[in-house]
C-alpha positions in Angstrom: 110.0 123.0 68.7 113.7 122.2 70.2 116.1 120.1 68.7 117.1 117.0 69.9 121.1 115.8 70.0 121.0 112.2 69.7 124.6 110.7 70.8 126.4 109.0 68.0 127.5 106.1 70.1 123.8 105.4 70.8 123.3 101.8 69.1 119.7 100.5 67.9 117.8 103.3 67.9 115.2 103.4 65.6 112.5 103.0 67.1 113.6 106.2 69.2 114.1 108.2 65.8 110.9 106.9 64.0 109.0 108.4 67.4 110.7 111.6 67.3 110.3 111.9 63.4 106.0 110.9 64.0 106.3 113.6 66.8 107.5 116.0 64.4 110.9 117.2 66.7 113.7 117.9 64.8 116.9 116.1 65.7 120.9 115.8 64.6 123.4 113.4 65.8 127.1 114.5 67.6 128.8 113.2 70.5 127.6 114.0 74.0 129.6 114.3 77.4 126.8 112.0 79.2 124.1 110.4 78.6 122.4 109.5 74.8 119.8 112.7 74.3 120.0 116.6 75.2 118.6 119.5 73.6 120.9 121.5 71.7 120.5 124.4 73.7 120.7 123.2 76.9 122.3 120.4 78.7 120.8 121.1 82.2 119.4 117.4 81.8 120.7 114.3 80.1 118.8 111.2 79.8 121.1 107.9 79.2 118.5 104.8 78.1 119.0 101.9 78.5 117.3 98.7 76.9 116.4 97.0 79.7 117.4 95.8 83.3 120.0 93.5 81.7 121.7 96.3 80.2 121.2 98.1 83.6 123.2 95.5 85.1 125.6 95.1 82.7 126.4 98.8 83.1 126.2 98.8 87.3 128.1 95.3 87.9 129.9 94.4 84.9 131.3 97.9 83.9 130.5 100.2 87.4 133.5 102.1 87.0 133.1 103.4 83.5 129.3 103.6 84.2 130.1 105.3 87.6 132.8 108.1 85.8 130.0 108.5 83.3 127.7 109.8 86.3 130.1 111.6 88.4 131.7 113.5 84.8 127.4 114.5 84.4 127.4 116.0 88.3 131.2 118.1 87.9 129.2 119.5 84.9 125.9 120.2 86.4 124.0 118.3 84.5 120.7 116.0 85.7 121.6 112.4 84.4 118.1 110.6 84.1 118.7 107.0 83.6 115.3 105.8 81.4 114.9 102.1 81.0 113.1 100.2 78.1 110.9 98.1 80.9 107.6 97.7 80.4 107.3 95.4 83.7 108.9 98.2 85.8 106.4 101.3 86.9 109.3 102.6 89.6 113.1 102.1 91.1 110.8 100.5 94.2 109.7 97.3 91.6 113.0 96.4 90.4 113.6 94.2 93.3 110.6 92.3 92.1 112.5 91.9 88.2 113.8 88.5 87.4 117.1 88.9 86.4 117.8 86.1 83.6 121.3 85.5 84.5 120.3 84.5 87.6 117.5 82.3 86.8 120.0 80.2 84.6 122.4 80.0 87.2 120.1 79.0 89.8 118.4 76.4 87.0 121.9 75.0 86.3 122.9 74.6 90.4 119.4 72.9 91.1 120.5 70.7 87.9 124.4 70.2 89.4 123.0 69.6 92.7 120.3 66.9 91.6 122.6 64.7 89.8 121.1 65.6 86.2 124.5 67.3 85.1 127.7 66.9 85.8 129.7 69.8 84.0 128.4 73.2 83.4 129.8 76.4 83.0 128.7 78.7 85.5 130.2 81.5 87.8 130.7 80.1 91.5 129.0 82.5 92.4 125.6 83.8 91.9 124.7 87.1 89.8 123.5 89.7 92.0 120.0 90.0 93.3 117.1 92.0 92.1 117.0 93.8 95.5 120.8 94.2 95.5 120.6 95.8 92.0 118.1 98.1 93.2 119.8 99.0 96.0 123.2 99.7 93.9 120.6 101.9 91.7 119.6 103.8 94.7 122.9 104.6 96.0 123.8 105.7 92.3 120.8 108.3 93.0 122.3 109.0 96.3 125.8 109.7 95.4 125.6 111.2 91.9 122.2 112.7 91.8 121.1 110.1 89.1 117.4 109.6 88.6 115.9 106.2 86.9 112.8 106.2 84.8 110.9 103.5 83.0 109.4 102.9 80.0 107.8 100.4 77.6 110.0 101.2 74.1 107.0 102.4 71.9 107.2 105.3 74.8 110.8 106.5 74.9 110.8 109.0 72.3 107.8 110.9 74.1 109.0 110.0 77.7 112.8 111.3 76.7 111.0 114.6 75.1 109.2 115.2 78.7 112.3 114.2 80.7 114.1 117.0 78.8 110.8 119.6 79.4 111.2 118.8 82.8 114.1 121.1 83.8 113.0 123.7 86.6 110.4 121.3 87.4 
């Protein structure tokens, strides 16, 4: 069985470590040019995961440019970046315009409230976060212009889902 390299800036990941340990794959822990997991003797593919659409959002509209190097760095090198997101809710890129994006719901709760009277004062943004569809379509032109691919996954899956993302090179 291969090994897995599990990046060391990958935070709160235990649940990925107690699947690969129950799966029986050997791992180790060092530093990785992209993405969070790589088999040690081959980084044709990457997979980056993420926990969730927030952190998906975070990392597309909060931080794009360090996100964005982070993808272009994986295509100079050759290496398949797959994006795999902790979301149960999610089967495919075409559903994330369907997610509801928490940030948005409490900014759209606190304008309704503004608007009606029932506060006064409330720190919000003036303007709204993003939409579900516009995240999806940033996520689809990340596809586009990097070669980045997004997977999803409920979090009891991502060790065995991140151990067939890495078999899948040459398919």
């Amino acid at each position: 069985m291969k090994t897995i390299v599990c990046d060391t800036r990958e935070q709160k990941w235990d649940h990925v470590q107690a699947g690969f340990d129950r799966l029986g794959v050997p791992w180790i822990r060092s530093k990785l040019y992209a993405g969070d997991y790589c088999y040690l003797d081959s980084m044709q593919i990457c997979v980056d995961r993420k926990k969730g659409l927030p952190e998906v959002y975070n990392n597309l509209i909060q931080q794009h440019e360090r996100f964005r190097a982070e993808c272009q760095r994986a295509k100079d090198a050759g290496i398949k970046l797959v994006i795999l997101v902790e979301e149960p809710s999610i089967g495919s890129l075409d559903d994330v315009k369907n997610w509801q994006n928490p940030r948005r719901k409490r900014w759209e709760a606190i304008e309704r409230a503004m608007m009606s009277g029932r506060i006064k004062v409330a720190r919000k943004s003036k303007q709204p976060p993003v939409s579900s569809l516009t995240l999806e379509t940033i996520m689809r032109k990340m596809t586009e212009k990097y070669g980045v691919s997004w997977e999803f996954c409920a979090p009891e899956q991502t060790a065995k889902r991140i151990i067939q993302l890495l078999d899948s090179v040459g398919k």
